[in-house]
N, C-alpha and C positions, 0 to 999 in steps of 0.2 A: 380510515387509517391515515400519519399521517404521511407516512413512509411507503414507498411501494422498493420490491426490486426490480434492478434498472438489468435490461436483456443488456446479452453480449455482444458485441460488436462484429462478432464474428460468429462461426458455427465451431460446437465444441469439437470436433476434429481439427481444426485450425491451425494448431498450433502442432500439431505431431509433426517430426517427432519427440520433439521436446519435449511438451506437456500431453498427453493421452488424452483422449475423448472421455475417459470415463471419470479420470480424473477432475475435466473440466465440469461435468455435468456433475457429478456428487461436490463439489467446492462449490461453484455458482446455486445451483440449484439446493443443496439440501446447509452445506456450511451457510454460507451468505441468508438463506432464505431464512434459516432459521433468527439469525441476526436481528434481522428486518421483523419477524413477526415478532422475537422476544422484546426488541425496542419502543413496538409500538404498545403492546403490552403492560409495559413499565407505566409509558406516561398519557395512556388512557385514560382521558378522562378530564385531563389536567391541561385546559386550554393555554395556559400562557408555555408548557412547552410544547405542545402541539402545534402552536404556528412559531416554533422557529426550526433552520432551517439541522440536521443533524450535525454539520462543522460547527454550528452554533450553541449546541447541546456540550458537545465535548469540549469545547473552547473553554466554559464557562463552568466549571463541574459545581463549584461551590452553591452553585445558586439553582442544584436541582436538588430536591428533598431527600434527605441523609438516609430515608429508606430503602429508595431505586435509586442513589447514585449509583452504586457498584453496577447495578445491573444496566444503565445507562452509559455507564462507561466502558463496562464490555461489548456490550451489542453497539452502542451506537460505534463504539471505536471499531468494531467489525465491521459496519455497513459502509463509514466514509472509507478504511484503509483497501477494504476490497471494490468499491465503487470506482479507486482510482487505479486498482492493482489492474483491473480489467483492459481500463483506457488507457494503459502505459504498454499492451501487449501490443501484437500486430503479427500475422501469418506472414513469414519471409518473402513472397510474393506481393507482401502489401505493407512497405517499410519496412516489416520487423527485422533489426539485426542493421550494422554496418555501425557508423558512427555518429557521432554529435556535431551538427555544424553551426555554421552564425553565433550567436551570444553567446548561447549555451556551452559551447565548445570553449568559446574563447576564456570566457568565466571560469572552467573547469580545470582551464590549460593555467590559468593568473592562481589558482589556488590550493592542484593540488600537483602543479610541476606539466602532468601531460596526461591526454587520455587512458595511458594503457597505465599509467601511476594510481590514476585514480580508479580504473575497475581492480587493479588487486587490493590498494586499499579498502574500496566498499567491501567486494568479495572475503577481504580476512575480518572485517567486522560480522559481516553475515555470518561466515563459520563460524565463528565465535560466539554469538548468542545463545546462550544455554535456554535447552527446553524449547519452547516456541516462544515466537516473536516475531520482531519484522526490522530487517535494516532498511534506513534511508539516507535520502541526500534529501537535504534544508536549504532555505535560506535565510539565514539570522545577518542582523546587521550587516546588510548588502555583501555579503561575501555566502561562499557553499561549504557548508558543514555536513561531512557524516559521521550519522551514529544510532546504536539501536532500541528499541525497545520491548519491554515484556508483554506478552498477550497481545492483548488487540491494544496496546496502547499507542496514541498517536502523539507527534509533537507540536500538535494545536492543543496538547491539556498540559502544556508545560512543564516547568524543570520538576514535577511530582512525577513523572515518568520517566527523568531524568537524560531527559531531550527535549529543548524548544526549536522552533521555527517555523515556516512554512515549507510545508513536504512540498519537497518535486519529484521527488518519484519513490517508488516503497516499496520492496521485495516481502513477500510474505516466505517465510523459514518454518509455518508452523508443518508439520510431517505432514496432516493432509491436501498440501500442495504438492507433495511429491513422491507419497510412500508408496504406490500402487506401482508408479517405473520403476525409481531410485531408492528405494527399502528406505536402508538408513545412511545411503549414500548419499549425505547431503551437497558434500563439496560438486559430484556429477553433475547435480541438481543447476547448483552454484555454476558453475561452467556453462550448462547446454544453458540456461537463460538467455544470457547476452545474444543469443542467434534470434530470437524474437521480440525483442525491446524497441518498441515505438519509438525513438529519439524526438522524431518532427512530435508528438505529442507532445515527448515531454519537454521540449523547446518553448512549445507553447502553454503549460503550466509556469515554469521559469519565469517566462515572459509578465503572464499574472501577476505571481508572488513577487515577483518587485517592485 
């Protein structure tokens, strides 16, 4: 296979009470899993995308066979957006929650006014995404962009998702990340987040992507 899924960095209790245990174990384990096993699926068989790496799959759509694209585009766009949904959390005892410091911060303050400017911003994009999908923060042409997209789409497959850049961090909005606590209260959902947000991670993504 040439994908595995990657465990959690934490135990699925972790995060309550934000995110619920059972919640985490049916999203990681049965949503994600499923991902992983339908992507490898698609391009069984088929060595030249078999050794490359899944950001490299979705990067590239056009140059995967017009049969399993679609199906490469969803599952793989599942496996990278939740591979990093995971590494961006953190149990409040172990970073999650507070603020953004060093570059990160300062980049976020140069672009979108100030911290707490920029989480209603993200956050009113987030609401706003019909149906499922995923809001994020980018970074296109050395400055931070947010904006979101439909399904498992990422904006490593570019403006046909109608979002480019490199993710630095990505909120997953589809219901089952949240419908077991929060029904269909998404905006609560949207709220109790920010109390478990890895920042030092995602500093250290940022840092990458530039």
């Amino acid at each position: 296979m040439a994908f595995t899924l990657p465990n959690l960095p934490y135990d699925f209790a972790a995060l309550e009470p934000v995110i619920d245990a059972k919640t985490m174990q049916i999203h990681h384990d049965g949503h994600h899993g499923a991902y992983v096993k339908n992507l490898n699926t698609a391009i069984a068989g088929k060595a030249n995308l078999e050794s490359k790496t899944a950001e490299a799959l979705i990067s590239d759509l056009v140059a995967v066979p017009e049969d399993i694209r679609t199906a490469v585009r969803n599952n793989g766009g599942g496996h990278v957006n939740h591979s990093m949904f995971w590494q961006i959390l953190a149990p409040k005892d172990q970073g999650g929650g507070g603020e953004p410091s060093g570059a990160l911060a300062a980049a976020i303050v140069n672009d979108f006014g100030s911290v707490a400017d920029f989480k209603v911003k993200f956050t009113d994009v987030a609401a706003k995404r019909f149906g499922s999908g995923w809001a994020w923060l980018v970074v296109k042409g050395g400055k931070l962009a947010i904006g979101s997209t439909a399904n498992q789409d990422n904006p490593l497959m570019g403006e046909i998702v109608g979002l480019s850049g490199k993710p630095v961090l990505g909120l997953d909005v589809w219901e089952h990340a949240y419908y077991l606590k929060y029904q269909n209260r998404r905006p609560e959902y949207l709220a109790a987040w920010w109390q478990v947000i890895n920042w030092k991670k995602i500093g250290e993504i940022y840092a990458a992507a530039k």
